[in-house]
TORVOLO-508490 format. One record per residue (C-alpha): residue number from 1; chain; z, x, y. Coordinates in nm, 2 decimals. Layout:
+-----+--------+--------+--------+--------+
! num ! cadena !     c3 !     c1 !     c2 !
+-----+--------+--------+--------+--------+
! NUM !      A !      Z !      X !      Y !
...
+-----+--------+--------+--------+--------+
END
This chain:
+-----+--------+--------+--------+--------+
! num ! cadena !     c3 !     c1 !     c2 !
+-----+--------+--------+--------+--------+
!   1 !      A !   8.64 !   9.29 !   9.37 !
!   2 !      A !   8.47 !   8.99 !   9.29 !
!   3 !      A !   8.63 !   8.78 !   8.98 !
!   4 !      A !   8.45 !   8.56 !   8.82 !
!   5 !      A !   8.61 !   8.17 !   8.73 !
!   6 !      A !   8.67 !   8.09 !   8.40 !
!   7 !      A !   8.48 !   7.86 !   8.20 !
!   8 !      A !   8.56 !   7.43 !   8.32 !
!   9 !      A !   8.68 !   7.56 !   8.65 !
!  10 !      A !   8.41 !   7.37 !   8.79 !
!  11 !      A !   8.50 !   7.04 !   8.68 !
!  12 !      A !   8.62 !   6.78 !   8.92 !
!  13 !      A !   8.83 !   6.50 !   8.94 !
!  14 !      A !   9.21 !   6.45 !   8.92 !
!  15 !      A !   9.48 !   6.65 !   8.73 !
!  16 !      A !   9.50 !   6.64 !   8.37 !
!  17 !      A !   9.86 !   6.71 !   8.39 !
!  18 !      A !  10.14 !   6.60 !   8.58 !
!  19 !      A !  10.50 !   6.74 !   8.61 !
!  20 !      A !  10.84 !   6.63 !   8.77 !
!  21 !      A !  10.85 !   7.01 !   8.82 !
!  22 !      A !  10.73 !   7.33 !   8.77 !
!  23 !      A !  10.86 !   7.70 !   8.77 !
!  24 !      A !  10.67 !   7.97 !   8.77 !
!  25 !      A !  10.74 !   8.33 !   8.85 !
!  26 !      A !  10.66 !   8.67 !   8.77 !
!  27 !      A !  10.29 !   8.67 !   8.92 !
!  28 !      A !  10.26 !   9.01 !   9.06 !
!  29 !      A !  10.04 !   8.96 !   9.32 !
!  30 !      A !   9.92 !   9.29 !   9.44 !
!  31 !      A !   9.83 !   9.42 !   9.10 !
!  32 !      A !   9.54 !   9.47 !   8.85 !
!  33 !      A !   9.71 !   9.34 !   8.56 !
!  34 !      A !   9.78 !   8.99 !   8.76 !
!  35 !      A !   9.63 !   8.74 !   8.61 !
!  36 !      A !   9.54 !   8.53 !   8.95 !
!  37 !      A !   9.25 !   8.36 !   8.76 !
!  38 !      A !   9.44 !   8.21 !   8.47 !
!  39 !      A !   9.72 !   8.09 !   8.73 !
!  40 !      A !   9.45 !   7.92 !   8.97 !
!  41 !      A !   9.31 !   7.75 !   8.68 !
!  42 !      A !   9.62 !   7.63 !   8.60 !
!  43 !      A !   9.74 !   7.51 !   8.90 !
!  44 !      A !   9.37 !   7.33 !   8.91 !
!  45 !      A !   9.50 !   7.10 !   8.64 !
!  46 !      A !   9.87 !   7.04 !   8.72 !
!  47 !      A !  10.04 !   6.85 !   8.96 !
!  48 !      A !  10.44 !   6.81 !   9.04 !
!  49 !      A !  10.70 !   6.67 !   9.27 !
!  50 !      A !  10.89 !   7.02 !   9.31 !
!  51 !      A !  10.73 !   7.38 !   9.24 !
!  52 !      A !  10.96 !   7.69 !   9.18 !
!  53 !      A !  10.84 !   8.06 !   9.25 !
!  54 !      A !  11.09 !   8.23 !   9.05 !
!  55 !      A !  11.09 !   8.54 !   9.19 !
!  56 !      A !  10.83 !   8.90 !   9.17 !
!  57 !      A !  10.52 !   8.67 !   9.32 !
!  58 !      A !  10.43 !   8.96 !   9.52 !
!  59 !      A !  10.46 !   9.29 !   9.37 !
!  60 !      A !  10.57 !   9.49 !   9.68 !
!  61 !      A !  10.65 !   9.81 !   9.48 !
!  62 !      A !  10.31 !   9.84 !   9.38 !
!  63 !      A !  10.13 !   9.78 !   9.68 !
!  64 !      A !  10.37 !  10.01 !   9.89 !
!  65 !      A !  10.23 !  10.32 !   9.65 !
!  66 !      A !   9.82 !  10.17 !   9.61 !
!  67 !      A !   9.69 !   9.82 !   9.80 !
!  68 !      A !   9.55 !   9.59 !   9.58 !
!  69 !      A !   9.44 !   9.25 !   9.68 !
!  70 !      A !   9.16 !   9.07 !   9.56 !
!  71 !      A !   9.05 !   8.71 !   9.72 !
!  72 !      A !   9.18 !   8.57 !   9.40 !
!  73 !      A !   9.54 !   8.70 !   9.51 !
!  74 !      A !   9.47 !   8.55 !   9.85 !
!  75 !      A !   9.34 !   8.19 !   9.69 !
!  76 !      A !   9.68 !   8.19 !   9.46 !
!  77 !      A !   9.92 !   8.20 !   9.81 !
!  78 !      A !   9.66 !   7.93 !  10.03 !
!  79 !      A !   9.68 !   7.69 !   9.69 !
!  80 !      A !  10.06 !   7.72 !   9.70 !
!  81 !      A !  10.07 !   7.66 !  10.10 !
!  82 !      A !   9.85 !   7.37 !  10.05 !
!  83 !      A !  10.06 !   7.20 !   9.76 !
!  84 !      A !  10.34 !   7.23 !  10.06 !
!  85 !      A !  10.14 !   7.06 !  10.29 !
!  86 !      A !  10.05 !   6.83 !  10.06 !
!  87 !      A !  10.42 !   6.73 !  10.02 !
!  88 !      A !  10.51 !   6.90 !   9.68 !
!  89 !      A !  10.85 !   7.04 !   9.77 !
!  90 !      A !  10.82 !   7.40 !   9.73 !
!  91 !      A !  11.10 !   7.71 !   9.65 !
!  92 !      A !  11.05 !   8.08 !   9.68 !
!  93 !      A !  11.31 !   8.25 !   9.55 !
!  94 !      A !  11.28 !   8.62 !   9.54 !
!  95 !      A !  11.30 !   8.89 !   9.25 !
!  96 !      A !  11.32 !   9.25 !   9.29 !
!  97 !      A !  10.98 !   9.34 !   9.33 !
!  98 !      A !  10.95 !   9.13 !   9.61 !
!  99 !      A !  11.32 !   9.18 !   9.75 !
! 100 !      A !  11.21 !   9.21 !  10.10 !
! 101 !      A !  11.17 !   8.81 !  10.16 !
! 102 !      A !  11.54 !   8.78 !  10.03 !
! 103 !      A !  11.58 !   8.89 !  10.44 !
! 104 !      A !  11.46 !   8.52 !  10.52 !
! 105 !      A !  11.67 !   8.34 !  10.26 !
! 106 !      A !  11.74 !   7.97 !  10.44 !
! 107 !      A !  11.45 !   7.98 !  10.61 !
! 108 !      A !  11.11 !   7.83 !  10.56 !
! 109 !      A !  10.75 !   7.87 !  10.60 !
! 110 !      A !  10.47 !   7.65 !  10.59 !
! 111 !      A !  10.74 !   7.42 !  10.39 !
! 112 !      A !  10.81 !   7.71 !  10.16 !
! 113 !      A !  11.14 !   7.75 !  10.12 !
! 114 !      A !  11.33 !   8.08 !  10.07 !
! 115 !      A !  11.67 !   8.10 !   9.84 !
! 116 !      A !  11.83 !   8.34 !   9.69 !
! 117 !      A !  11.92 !   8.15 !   9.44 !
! 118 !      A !  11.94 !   7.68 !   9.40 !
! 119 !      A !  12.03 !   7.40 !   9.22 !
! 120 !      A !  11.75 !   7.18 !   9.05 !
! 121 !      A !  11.86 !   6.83 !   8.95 !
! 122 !      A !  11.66 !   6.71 !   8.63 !
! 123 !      A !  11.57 !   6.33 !   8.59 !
! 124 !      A !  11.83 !   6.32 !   8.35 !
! 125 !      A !  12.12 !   6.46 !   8.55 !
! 126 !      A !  12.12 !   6.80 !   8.44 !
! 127 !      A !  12.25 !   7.09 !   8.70 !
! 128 !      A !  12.00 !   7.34 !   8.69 !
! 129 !      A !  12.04 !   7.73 !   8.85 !
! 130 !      A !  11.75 !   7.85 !   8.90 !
! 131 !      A !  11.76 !   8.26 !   8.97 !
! 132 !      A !  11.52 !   8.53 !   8.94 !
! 133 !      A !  11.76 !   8.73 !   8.68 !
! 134 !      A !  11.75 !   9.09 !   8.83 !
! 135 !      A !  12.07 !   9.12 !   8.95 !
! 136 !      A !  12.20 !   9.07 !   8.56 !
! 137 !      A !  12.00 !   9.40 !   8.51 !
! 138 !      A !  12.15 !   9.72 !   8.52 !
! 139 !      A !  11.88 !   9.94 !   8.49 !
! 140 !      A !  11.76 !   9.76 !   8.85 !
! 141 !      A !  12.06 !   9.71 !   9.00 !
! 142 !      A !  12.23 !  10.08 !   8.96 !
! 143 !      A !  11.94 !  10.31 !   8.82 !
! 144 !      A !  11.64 !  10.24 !   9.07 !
! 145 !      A !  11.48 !  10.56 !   8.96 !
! 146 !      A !  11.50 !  10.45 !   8.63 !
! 147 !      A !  11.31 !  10.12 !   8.71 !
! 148 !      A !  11.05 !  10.25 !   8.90 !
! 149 !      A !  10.97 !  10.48 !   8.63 !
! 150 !      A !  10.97 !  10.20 !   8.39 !
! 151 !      A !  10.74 !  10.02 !   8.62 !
! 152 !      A !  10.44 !  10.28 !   8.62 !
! 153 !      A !  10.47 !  10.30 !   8.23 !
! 154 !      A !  10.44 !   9.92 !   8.26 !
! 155 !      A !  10.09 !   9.98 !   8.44 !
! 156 !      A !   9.97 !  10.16 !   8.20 !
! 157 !      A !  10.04 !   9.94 !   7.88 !
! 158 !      A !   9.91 !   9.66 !   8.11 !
! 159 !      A !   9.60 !   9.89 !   8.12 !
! 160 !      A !   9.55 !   9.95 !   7.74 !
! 161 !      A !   9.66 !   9.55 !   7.76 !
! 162 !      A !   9.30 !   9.49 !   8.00 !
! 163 !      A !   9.09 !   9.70 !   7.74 !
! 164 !      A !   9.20 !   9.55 !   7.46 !
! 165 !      A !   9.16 !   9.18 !   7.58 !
! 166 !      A !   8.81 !   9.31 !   7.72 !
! 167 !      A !   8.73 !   9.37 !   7.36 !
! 168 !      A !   8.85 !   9.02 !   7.23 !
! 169 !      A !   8.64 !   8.84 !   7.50 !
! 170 !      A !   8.33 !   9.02 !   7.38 !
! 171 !      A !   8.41 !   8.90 !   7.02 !
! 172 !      A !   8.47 !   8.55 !   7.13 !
! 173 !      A !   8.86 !   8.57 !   7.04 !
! 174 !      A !   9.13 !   8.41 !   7.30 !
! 175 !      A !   9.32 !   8.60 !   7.49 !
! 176 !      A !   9.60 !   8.78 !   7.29 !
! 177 !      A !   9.87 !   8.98 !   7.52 !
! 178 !      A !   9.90 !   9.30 !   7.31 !
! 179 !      A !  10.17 !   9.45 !   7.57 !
! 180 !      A !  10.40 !   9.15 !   7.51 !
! 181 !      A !  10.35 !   9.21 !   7.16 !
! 182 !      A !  10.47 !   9.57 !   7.15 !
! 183 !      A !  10.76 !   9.54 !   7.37 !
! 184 !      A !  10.88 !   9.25 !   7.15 !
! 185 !      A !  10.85 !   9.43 !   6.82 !
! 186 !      A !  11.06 !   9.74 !   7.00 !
! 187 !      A !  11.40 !   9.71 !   6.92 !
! 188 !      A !  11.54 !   9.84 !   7.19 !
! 189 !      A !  11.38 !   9.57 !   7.42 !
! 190 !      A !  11.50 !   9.29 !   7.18 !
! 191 !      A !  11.85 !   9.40 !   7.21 !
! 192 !      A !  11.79 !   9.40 !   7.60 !
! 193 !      A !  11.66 !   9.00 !   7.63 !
! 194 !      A !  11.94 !   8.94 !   7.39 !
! 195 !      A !  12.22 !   9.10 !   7.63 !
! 196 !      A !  12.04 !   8.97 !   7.93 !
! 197 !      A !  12.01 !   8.58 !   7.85 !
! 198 !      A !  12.35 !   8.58 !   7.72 !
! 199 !      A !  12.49 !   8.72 !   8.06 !
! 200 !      A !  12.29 !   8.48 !   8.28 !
! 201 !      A !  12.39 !   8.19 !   8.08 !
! 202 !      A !  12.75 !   8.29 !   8.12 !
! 203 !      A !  12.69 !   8.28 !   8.51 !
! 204 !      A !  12.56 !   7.98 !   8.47 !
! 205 !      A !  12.86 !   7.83 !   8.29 !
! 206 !      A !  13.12 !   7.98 !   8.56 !
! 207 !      A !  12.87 !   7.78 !   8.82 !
! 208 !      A !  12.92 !   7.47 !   8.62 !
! 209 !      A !  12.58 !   7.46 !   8.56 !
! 210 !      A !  12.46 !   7.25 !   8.24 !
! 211 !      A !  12.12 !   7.51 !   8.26 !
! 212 !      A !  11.98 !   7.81 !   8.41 !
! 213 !      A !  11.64 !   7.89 !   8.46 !
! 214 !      A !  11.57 !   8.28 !   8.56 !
! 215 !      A !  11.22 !   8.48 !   8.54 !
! 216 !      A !  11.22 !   8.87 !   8.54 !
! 217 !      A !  11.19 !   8.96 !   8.17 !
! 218 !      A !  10.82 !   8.86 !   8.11 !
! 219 !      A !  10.94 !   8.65 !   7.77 !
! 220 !      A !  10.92 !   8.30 !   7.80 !
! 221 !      A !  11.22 !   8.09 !   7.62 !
! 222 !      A !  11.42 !   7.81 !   7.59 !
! 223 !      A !  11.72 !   7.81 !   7.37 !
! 224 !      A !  12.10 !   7.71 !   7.41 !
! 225 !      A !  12.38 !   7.98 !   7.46 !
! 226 !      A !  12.69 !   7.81 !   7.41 !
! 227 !      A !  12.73 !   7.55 !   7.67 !
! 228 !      A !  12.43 !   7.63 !   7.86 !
! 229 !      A !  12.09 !   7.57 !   7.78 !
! 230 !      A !  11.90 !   7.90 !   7.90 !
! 231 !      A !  11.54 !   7.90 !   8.01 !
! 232 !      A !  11.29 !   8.18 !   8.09 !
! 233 !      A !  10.92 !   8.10 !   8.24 !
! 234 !      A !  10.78 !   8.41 !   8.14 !
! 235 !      A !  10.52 !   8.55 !   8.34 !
! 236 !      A !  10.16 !   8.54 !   8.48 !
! 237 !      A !  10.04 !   8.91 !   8.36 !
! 238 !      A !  10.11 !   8.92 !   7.99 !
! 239 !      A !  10.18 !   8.58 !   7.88 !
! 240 !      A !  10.02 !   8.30 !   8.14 !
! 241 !      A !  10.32 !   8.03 !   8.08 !
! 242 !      A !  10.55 !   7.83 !   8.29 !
! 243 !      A !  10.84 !   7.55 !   8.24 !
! 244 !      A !  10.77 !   7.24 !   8.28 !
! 245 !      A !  11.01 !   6.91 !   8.32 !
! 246 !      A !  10.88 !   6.61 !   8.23 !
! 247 !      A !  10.97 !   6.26 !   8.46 !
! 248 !      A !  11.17 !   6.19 !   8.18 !
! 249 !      A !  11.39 !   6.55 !   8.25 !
! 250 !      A !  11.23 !   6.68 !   7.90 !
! 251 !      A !  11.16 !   7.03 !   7.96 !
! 252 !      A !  10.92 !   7.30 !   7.74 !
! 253 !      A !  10.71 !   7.59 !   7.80 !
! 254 !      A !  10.37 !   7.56 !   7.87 !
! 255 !      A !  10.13 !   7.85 !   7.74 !
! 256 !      A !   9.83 !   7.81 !   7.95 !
! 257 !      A !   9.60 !   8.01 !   7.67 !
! 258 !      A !   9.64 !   7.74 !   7.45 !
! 259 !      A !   9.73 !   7.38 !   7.67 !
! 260 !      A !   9.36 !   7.44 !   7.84 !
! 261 !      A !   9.21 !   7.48 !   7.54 !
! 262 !      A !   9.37 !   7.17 !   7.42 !
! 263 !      A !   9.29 !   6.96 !   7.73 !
! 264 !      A !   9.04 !   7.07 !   7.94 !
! 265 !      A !   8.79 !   7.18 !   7.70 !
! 266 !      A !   8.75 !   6.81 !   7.62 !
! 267 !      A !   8.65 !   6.73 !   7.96 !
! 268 !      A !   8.41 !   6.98 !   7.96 !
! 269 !      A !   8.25 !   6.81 !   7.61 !
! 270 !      A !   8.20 !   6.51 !   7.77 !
+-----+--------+--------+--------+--------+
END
């Protein structure tokens, strides 16, 4: 399946953005609803010291029932090996849909290194435990059935997601994640990220963590829960964002949708 780039792609030239670090997670490589594109553009315009794969970069549930895997997949894994060899110090640390690689935890490969789980140091001092989240999850951790049912119903609203955006781009709107949009306004699923970031910041806390940066959840956030300040990075099928930390240690989301629009469409004006 050939994929076309998206608009600017083709510009050259150095970064326009440059990070102390970067996590990222929640790709699901091996997938039609992946949005491989959008994460190669974005990793076209970023740089950083450290990068963190927070877990589900390879969707190995998926591709053990259909294989999927575009070149663009394939470009998204030799970008992150080069950024290795390049000497950005880079983290793997595996979700559930990718729970195989947890079998090489403490090794590494290509300067990819595999954790289960690891302490990131901000600029400023701050402990942060960086996790993919699953195991705070009950429905994956003692219903597997459950999940993977969940997980089909999740391709298809990622289907209806690809039509609808299909029908945005013809209009000349932005892409709009419609599935993220549902599942937020269900109130079942709010109730869910509610529990679930208030039990990984309590892990946190008994680690004597200051923060703690999971994946998992699709729904990017920063926000403080008691003494811990609890981050998300969202995900690279419905949303397109990361975390970011400043070389200052400031940290914030970045929403890819709208930070290119802001930056790189300049470049391309000029």
């Amino acid at each position: 399946m050939t994929q076309t780039p998206l608009p600017g792609s083709e510009i050259q030239g150095d970064p326009v953005l440059r990070f102390r670090s970067i996590w990222i997670s929640d790709i699901h490589l091996g997938t039609r609803g992946c949005q491989a594109e959008r994460l190669l553009d974005f990793l076209r315009y970023t740089e950083s010291d450290y990068l963190y794969l927070v877990g589900d970069i390879v969707d190995g549930w998926h591709l053990r029932r259909r294989w999927y895997w575009p070149q663009a997949h394939n470009d998204v894994v030799q970008k992150v090996l080069r950024r290795a060899r390049h000497g950005t110090k880079v983290f793997y640390v595996p979700g559930n849909h990718d729970e195989a690689a947890r079998g090489f935890c403490g090794l590494h490969f290509g300067g990819v290194y595999v954790v289960n789980e690891v302490i990131h140091e901000t600029a400023d001092g701050k402990r942060m435990l960086v996790m993919h989240g699953d195991q705070f999850d009950a429905v994956v951790g003692y219903a597997r059935w459950l999940a993977l049912l969940g997980d089909k119903a999740y391709d298809a609203a990622l289907f209806v997601n690809r039509i609808f955006n299909m029908a945005r781009k013809k209009l000349g709107l932005p892409y709009w994640s419609l599935s993220a949009y549902l599942k937020h306004k269900v109130k079942n699923a709010v109730e869910y990220i509610g529990s679930f970031e208030t039990f990984i910041a309590e892990a946190a806390h008994h680690q004597k963590a200051d923060a703690v940066l999971c994946g998992h959840i699709h729904h990017a956030e920063i926000r403080q829960i008691g003494s811990v300040l609890y981050l998300n990075d969202g995900d690279w099928v419905e949303s397109c964002t990361a975390i970011v930390e400043d070389f200052d240690g400031k940290l914030r989301i970045i929403r890819w949708a709208e930070e290119r629009d802001r930056l790189v469409m300049p470049l391309m004006a000029r």
